[in-house]
C-alpha positions in Angstrom: 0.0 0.0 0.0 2.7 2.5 1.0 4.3 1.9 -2.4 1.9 1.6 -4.6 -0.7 4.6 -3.2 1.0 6.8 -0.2 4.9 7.2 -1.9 3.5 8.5 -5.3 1.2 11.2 -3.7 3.6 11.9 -1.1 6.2 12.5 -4.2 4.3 14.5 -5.9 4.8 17.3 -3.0 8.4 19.3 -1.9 10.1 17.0 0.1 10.5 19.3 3.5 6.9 20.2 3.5 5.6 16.8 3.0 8.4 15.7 5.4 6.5 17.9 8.3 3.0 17.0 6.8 3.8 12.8 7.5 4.3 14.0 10.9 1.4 15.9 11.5 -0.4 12.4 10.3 1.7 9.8 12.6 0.6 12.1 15.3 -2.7 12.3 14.2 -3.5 8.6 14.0 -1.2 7.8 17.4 -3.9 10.2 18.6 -6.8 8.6 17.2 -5.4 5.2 18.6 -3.8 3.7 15.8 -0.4 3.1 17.8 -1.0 -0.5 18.6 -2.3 -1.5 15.4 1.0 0.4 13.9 2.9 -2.2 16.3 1.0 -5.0 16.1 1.3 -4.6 12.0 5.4 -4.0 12.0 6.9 -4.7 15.2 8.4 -8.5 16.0 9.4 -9.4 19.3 11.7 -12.3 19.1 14.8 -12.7 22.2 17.0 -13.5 19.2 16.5 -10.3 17.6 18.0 -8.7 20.3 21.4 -7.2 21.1 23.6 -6.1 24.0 26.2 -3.6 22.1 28.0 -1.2 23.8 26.3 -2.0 27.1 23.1 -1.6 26.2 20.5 -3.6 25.5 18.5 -3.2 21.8 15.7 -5.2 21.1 16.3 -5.5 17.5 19.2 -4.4 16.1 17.6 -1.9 13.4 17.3 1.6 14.1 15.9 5.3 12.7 19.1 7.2 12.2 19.6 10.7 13.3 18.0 13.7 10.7 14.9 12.1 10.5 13.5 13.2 13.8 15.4 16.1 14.9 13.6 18.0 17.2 12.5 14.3 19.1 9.0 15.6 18.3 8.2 12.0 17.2 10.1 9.7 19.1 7.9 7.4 20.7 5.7 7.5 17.7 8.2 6.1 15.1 9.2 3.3 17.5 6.3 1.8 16.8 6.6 0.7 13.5 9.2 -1.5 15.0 12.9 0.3 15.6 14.7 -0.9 18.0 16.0 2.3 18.9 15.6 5.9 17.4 18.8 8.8 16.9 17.4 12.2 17.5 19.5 15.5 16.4 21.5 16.8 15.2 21.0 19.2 18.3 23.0 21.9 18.6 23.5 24.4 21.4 20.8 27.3 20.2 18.2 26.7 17.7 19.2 27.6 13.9 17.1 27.6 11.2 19.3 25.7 8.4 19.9 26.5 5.2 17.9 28.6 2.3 15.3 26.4 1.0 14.7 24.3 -0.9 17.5 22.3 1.0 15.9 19.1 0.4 16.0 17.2 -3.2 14.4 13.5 -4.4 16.5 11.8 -7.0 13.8 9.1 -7.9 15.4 7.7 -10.6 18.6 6.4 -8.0 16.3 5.9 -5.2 18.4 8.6 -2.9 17.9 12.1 -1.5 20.4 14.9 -1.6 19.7 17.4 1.4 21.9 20.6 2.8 19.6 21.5 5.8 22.7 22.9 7.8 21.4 21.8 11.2 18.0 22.7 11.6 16.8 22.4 14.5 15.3 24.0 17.7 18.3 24.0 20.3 18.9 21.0 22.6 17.3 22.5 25.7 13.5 22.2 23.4 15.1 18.4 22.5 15.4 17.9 26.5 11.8 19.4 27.6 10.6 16.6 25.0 12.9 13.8 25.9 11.4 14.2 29.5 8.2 12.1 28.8 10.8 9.1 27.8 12.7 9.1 31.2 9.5 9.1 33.2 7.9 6.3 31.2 7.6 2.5 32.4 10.9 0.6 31.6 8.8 -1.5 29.3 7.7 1.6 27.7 10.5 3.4 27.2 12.3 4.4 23.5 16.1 3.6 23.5 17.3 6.9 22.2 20.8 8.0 20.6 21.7 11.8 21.1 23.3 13.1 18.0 25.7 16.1 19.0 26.9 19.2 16.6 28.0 22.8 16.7 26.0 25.8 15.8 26.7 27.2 12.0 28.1 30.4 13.5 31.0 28.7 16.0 34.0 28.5 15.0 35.9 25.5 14.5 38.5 26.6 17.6 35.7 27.1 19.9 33.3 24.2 18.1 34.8 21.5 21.3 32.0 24.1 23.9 29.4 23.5 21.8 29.4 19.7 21.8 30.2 20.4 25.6 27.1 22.6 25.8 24.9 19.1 24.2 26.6 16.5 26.1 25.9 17.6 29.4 22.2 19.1 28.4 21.2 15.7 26.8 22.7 13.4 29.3 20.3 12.6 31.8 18.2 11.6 28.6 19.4 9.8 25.9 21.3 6.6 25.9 24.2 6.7 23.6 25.6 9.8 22.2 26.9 10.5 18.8 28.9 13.0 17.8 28.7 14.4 13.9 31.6 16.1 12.6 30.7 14.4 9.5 27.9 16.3 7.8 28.8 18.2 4.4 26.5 21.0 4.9 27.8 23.0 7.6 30.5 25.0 6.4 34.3 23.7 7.2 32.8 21.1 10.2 34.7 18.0 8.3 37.9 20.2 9.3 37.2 18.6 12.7 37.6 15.1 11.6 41.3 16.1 11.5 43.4 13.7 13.5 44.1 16.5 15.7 40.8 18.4 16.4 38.7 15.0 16.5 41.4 13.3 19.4 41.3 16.8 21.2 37.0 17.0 20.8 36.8 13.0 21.9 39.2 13.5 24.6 37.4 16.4 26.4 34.3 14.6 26.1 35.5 11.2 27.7 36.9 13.4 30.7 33.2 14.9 30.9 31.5 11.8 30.7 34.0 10.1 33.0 32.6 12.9 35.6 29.3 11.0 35.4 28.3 8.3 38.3 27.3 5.9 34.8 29.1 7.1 32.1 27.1 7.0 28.4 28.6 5.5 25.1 30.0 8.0 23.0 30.1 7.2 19.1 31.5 9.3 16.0 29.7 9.9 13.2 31.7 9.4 10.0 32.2 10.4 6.4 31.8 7.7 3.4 34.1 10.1 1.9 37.6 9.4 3.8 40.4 8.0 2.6 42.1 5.1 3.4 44.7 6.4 5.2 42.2 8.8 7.0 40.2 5.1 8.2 43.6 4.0 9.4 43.8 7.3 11.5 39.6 7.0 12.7 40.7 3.8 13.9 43.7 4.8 16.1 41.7 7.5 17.7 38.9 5.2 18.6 41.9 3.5 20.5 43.0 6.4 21.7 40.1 7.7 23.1 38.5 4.2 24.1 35.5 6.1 22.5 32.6 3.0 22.3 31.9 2.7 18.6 31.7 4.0 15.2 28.6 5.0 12.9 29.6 4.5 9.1 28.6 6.2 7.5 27.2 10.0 6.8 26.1 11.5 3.3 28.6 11.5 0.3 29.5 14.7 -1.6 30.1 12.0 -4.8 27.9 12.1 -7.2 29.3 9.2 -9.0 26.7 7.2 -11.5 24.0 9.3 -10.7 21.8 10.0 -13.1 18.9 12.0 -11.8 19.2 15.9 -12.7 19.2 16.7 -9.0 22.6 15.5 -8.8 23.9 18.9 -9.4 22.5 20.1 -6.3 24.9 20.4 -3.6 24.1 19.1 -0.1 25.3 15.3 1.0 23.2 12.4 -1.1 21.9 9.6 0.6 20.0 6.0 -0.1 20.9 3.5 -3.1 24.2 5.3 -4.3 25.6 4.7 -0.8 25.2 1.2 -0.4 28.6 0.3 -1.8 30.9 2.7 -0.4 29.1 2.8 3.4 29.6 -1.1 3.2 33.2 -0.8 2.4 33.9 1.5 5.0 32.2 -0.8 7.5 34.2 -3.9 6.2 37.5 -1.6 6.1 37.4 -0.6 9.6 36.1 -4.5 10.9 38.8 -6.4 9.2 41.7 -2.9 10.5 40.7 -2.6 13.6 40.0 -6.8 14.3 36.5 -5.9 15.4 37.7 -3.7 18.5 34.6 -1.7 18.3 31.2 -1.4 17.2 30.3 -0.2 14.1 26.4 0.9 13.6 25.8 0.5 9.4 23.9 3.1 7.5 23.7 3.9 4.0 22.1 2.9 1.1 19.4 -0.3 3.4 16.9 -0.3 1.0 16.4 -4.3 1.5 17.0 -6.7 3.9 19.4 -7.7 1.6 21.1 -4.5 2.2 21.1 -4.4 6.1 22.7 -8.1 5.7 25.5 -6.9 3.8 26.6 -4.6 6.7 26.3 -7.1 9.2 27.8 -9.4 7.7 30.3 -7.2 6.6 31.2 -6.1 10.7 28.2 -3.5 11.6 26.5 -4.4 14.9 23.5 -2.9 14.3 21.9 -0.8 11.6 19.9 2.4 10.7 17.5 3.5 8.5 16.5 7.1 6.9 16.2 7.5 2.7 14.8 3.4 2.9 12.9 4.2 5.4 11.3 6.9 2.8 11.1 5.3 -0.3 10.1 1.8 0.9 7.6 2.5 3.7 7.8 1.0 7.3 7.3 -2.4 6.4 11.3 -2.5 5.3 12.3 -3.0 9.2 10.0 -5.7 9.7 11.5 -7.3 6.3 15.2 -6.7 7.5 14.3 -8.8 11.4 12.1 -11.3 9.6 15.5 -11.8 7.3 17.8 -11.7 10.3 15.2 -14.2 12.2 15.5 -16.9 9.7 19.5 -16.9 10.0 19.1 -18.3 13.4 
């Protein structure tokens, strides 16, 4: 049905406003009482789908990944089409309002999405006053939430290390893992910080902050498809370095390589189908480098279970979900734990 009948009226609309419009409607039909037939329709719960990564405990291993629900005005909502978790942000210090629209760009014809929001978003402390409702709720109710972490457009990248400050030690009471995104394209110079030297120095001074804490929160970095090599070799030493718990491979690309969809001239970071390939490599480069030392969560390019199996079976813990979440409907997590069940 979402296929064949919602997608094509949905694409017939600008992407941001229809983006905004679907969450009006979730909310309306959680409102109405639709929220258990919503689970009831995509959610499986199976003790072998779930996982204990990074000390925590997911009950399936596929989650919403960060961009998606930015403000965590939807939180609880979207778990119930069956994540196992959901990634809110980026959050950054104040609110910004992004980029000039349009900002946001379908490229049907490659199944991907090419965006340059810049971080919009309404500051973390509105992100907190929201994420409230989850720390009071039942244990069996609550939504295991990532916090992802960035730094207002108008920082500068020698005082950038205060704003991720700012976010770590607003959010930290409630989210359960945190990730910090020096990875996006579309903030100007912010992949300057995943430098060697400015990403050891950011990861350092947040270890020390979180080792303040009486139960200290994973801390995960957010990184480019678009890194060398050599630049993998270094992500991997200062994961040692900073015994920082995991990795999230990977962000948008800036390639536009065999796309054929006029958009691609659009600049902004493209996600979905192109992305497959090269965030699968990444993962596999940095399991087989680093002899599986740490976790890697795999996104990019799932639009399958097919897909998601390629990145764990490739090294990726767990997965996440955003452009194939949007072109194939909610049904694809249930597809990707049904396909995950049936290895067992």
């Amino acid at each position: 049905m979402y296929k064949t009948i919602i997608r094509p009226i949905f694409f017939n609309f600008d992407p941001e406003k229809i983006h905004y419009f679907t969450f009006s409607l979730i909310r309306f039909f959680h409102k109405i009482g639709f929220g258990s037939i919503f689970r009831n329709s995509y959610e499986i719960n199976n003790k072998n789908l779930e996982r204990e990564v990074f000390g925590l405990k997911f009950s399936n291993p596929v989650g919403l990944a960060a961009g998606f629900d930015k403000d965590a005005k939807l939180y609880r909502e979207l778990s119930n089409f069956g994540f196992g978790f959901i990634e809110i942000g980026t959050v950054t210090p104040k609110p910004q309002s992004g980029n000039e629209k349009p900002r946001l760009f379908r490229l049907k014809e490659d199944s991907a999405i090419i965006n340059r929001m810049g971080f919009n978003n309404g500051g973390v402390e509105e992100a907190v006053e929201r994420l409230k409702a989850n720390r009071l709720a039942p244990a069996e109710k609550k939504v295991l939430i990532g916090g992802n972490i960035g730094k207002n457009k108008v920082t500068p990248n020698e005082e950038a290390v205060n704003d991720y400050i700012i976010c770590f030690e607003a959010l930290f009471d409630y989210v359960d893992y945190f990730v910090v995104n020096v990875s996006s394209p579309n903030t100007p110079n912010l992949r300057e910080l995943q430098e060697k030297e400015p990403l050891t120095k950011l990861l350092q001074t947040l270890q020390k902050k979180n080792a303040l804490q009486e139960n200290r929160k994973p801390i995960l970095l957010k990184i480019a498809p678009d890194l060398t090599n050599e630049q993998l070799l270094d992500i991997i030493e200062i994961v040692s370095e900073t015994k920082i718990d995991g990795v999230i491979a990977t962000n948008t690309t800036i390639s536009r390589n065999g796309i054929s969809s006029e958009n691609k001239k659009e600049m902004g970071g493209l996600s979905g189908k192109p992305l497959a390939k090269r965030a699968t490599e990444v993962i596999r480069f940095l399991s087989e480098k680093s002899n599986k030392a740490f976790p890697i969560i795999g996104v990019g390019g799932i639009h399958s279970a097919k897909d998601a199996l390629e990145k764990l079976d490739a090294g990726a813990s767990l997965v996440q979900l955003y452009t194939g979440f949007i072109y194939e409907g909610p049904s694809l997590i249930k597809k990707i734990n049904k396909a995950i069940l049936k290895r067992k």
